[in-house]
C-alpha positions as CSV (number, residue, x, y, z in Angstrom):
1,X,-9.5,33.4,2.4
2,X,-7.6,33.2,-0.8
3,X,-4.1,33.4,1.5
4,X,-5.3,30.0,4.0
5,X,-6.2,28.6,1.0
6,X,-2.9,29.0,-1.2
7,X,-1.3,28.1,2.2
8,X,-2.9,24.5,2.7
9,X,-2.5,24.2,-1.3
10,X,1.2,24.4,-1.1
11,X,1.1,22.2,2.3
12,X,-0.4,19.4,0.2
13,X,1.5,20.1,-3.2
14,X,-1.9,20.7,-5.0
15,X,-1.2,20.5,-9.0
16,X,-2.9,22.9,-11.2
17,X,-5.9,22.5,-12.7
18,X,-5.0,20.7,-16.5
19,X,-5.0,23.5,-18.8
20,X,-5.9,20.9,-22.1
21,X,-5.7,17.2,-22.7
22,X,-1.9,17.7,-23.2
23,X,-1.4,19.1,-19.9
24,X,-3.4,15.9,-18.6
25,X,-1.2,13.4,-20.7
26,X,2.2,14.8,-19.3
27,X,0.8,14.4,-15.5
28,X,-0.1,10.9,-16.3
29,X,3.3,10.0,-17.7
30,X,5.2,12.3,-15.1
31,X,2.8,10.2,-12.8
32,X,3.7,6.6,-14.7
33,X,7.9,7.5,-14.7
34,X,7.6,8.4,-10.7
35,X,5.7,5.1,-10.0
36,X,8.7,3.0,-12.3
37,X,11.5,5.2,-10.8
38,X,10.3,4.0,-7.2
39,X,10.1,0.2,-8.3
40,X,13.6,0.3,-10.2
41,X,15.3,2.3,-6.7
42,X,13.8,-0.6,-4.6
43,X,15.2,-2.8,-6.8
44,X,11.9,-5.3,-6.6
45,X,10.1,-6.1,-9.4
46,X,5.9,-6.1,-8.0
47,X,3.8,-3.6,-6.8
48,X,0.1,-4.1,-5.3
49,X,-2.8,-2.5,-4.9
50,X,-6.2,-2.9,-3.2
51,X,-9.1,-2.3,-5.7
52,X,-12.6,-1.3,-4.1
53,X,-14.2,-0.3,-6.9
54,X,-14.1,3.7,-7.0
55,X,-12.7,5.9,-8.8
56,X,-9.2,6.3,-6.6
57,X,-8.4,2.6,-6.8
58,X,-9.5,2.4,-10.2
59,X,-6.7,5.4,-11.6
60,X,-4.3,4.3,-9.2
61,X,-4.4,0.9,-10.9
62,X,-4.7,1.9,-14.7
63,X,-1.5,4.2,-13.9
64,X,0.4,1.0,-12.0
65,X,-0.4,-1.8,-14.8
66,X,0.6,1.1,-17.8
67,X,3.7,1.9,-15.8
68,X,4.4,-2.1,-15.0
69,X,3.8,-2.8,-19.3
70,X,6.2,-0.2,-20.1
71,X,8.7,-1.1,-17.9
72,X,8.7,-4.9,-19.1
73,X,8.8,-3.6,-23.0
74,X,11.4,-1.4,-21.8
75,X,13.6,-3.6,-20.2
76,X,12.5,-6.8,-21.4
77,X,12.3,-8.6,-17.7
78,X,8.8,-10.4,-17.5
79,X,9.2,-10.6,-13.8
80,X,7.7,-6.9,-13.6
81,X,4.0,-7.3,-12.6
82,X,1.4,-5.9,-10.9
83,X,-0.9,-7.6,-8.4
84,X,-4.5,-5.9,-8.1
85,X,-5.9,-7.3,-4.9
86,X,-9.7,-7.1,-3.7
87,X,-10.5,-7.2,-0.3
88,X,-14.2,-7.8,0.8
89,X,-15.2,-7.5,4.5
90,X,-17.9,-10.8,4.2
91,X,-19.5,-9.6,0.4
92,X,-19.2,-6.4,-0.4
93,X,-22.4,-4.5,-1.9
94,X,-20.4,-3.2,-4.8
95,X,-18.9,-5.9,-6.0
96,X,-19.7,-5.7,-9.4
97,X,-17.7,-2.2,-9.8
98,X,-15.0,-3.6,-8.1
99,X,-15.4,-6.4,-11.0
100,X,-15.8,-3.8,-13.7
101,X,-12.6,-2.1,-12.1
102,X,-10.2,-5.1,-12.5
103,X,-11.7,-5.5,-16.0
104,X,-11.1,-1.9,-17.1
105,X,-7.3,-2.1,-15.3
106,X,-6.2,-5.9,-16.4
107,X,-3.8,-6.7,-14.0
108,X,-1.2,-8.8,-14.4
109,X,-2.8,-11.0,-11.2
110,X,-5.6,-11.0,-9.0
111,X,-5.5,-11.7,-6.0
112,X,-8.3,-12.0,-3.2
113,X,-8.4,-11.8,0.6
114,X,-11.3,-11.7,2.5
115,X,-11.0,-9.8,5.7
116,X,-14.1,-10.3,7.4
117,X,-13.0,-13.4,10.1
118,X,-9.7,-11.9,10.9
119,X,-11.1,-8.5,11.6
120,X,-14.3,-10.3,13.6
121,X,-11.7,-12.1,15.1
122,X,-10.0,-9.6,16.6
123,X,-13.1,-7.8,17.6
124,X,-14.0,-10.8,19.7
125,X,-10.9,-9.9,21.7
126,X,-11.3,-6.4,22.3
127,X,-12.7,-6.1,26.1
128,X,-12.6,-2.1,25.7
129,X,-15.5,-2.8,23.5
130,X,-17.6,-3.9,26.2
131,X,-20.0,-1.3,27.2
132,X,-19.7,0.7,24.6
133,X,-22.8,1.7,21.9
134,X,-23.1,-0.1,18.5
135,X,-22.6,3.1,16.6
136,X,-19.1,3.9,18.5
137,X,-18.1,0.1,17.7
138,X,-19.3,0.6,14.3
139,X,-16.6,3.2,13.2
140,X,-13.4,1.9,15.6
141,X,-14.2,-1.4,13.6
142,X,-14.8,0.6,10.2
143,X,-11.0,1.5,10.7
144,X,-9.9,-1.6,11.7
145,X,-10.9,-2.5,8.0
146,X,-8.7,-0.3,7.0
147,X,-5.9,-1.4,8.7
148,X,-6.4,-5.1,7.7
149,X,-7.1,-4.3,4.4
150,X,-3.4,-2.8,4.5
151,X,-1.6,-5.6,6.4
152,X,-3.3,-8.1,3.6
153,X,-1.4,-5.8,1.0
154,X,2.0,-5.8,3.0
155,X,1.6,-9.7,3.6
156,X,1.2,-10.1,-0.1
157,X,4.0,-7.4,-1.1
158,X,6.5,-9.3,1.3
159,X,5.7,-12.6,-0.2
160,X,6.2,-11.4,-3.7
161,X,8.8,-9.3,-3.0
162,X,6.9,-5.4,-3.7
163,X,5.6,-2.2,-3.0
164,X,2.5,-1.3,-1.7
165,X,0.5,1.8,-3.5
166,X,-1.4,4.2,-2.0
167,X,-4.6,5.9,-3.7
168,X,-4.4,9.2,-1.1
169,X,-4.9,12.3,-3.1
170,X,-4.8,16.3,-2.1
171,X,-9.1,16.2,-1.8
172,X,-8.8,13.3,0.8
173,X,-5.7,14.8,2.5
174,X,-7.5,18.0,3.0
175,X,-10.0,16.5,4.8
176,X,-8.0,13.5,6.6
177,X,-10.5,11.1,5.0
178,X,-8.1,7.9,5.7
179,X,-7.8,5.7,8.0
180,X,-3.8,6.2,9.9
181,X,-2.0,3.2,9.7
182,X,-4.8,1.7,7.3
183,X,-5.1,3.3,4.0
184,X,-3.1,5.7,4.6
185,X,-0.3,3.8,4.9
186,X,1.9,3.1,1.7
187,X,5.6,2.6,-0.4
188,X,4.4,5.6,-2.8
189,X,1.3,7.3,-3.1
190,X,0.8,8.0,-7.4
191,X,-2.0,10.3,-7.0
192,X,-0.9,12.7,-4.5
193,X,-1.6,16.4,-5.2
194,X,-4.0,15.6,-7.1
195,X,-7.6,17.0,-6.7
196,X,-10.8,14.4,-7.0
197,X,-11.8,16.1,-10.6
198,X,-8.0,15.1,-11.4
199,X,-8.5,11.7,-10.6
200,X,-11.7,11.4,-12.5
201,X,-9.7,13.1,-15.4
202,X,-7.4,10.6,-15.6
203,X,-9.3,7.9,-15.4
204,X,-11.7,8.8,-17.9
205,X,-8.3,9.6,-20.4
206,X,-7.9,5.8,-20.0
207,X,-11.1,4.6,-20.9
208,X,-12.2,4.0,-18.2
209,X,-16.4,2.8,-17.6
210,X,-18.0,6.5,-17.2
211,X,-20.3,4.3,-14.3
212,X,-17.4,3.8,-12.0
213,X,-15.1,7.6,-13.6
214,X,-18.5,9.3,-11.6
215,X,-19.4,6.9,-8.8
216,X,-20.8,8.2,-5.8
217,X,-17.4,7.8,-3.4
218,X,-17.8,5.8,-0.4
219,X,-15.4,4.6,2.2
220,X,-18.0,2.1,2.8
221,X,-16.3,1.1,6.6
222,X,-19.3,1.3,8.5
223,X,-21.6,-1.8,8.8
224,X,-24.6,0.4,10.2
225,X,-24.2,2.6,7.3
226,X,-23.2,0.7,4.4
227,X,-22.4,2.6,1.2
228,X,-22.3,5.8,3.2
229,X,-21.6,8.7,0.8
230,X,-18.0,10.8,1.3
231,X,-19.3,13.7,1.2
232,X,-21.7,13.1,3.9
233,X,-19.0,12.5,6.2
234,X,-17.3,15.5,4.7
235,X,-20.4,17.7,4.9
236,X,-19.0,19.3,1.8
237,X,-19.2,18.5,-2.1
238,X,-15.9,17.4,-3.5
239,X,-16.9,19.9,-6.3
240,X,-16.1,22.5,-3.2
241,X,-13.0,20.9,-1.8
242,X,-11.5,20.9,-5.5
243,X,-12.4,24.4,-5.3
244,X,-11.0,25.4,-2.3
245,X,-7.7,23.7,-3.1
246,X,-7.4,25.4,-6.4
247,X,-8.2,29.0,-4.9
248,X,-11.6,29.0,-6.3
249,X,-14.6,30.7,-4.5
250,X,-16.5,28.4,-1.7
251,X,-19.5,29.0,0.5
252,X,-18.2,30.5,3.7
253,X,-19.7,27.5,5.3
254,X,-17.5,25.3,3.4
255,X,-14.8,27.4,3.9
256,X,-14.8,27.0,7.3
257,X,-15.2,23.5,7.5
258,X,-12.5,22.2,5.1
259,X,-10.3,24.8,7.1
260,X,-11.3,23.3,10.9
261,X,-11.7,19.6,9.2
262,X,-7.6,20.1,8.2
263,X,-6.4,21.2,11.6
264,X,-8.0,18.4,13.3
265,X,-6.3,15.8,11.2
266,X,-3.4,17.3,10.9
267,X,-2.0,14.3,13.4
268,X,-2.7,12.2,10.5
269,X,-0.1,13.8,7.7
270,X,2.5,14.1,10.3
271,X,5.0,11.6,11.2
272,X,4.3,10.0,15.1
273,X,5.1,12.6,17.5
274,X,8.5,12.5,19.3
275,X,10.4,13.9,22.1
């Protein structure tokens, strides 16, 4: 067990637990320099970043605006700035951590988009819909979210001349818990390799609200099941997938579904296939 599960560590580029809180601070600055090493090689001067109001988002953004106010002191160009960006399909049932998030990070701007007409919209056009049973609309259109959400973020990177960040890390890769082409789509992902306790590390080492550092994560895509618990999908504990992916002990049962739940998605951390 130990072997498949050094194997898909390595796949990922899992980081070791943080021995001590000076362990933690040189990942978040190693983190911080790889995020301002990818803006300066671009040669662009923004970077955005959907906030939802969990925990990902939330770290993704305190490590882009630290990275943004130390490039600025560093090189004294203003035009450095990072653009936090909410996007509520109609209104969102969490707003007020989404709120609390953008408080906690303070972006340079905010911006807001709401996605609900365009992604009704194109739902009204979809004939291959027809037929088909609420539930199974439910989730293609939960991904669809996903997607729009991401095309909002590239429209507003283009405009303002940017990079788009990612908030995919090594627990959600495991288990292919994005959306392809949606959220997983990105210029540079900060929080790669990282496992969820990680991210809930670092977050908590900035300050951040406690409510929002331990939120219950939610994709929160599907309209017949609104708030919907990750781990439910997962039918694992992130507590065991951080496990796993640090060559801890899991339940057998666990073991063998973050093990099939990889190979399935495998299409997903793979570049499209070709001849």
């Amino acid at each position: 067990m130990q072997a498949v599960q050094r194997e898909i560590a390595e796949q990922l580029k899992v980081q070791p637990p943080f021995a001590d809180k000076a362990a933690l601070e040189a990942e978040v600055a190693r983190r911080i320099s790889f995020i301002q090493d990818c803006l300066v090689n671009s040669g662009l001067k923004t970077l955005v970043l959907g906030i939802s109001g969990g925990v990902d988002s939330l770290t993704a953004g305190l490590l882009a605006q630290r990275a943004m106010r130390e490039l600025r002191a560093r090189t004294g160009d203003d035009r450095y700035k990072f653009i936090a960006v909410r996007l509520p399909y109609g209104t969102q049932f969490d707003e007020h951590d989404a709120q609390a998030s953008l408080e906690a990070i303070q972006p340079d701007e905010r911006h807001t988009v709401n996605i609900g007409a365009a992604v009704k919209a194109l739902a009204s056009e979809v004939i291959a819909f027809e037929g088909k049973e609420a539930v199974s609309v439910d989730f293609v259109l939960g991904n669809t979210k996903a997607r729009m959400r991401m095309v909002a973020q590239y429209t507003i990177a283009g405009a303002a001349h940017g990079l788009v960040i990612g908030t995919d890390h090594a627990a959600e890769a495991v288990m292919g818990f994005f959306t392809k082409f949606g959220d997983g789509a990105c210029d540079l992902a900060p929080l790669s390799g990282l496992v969820k306790n990680q991210v809930r590390a670092i977050a908590r080492s900035f300050g951040a609200p406690e409510s929002l550092v331990e939120k219950v994560p939610t994709a929160d895509l599907e309209d017949l099941a609104p708030g919907k618990p990750d781990e439910a999908s997962h039918g694992v504990t992130y507590a065991e997938i951080d496990a796993f992916l640090h060559g801890e002990p899991v339940r057998e049962e666990a073991f063998r579904i973050i093990c099939e739940t990889y190979k399935k998605t495998q299409h997903k951390r793979v570049m499209p296939f070709a001849p």
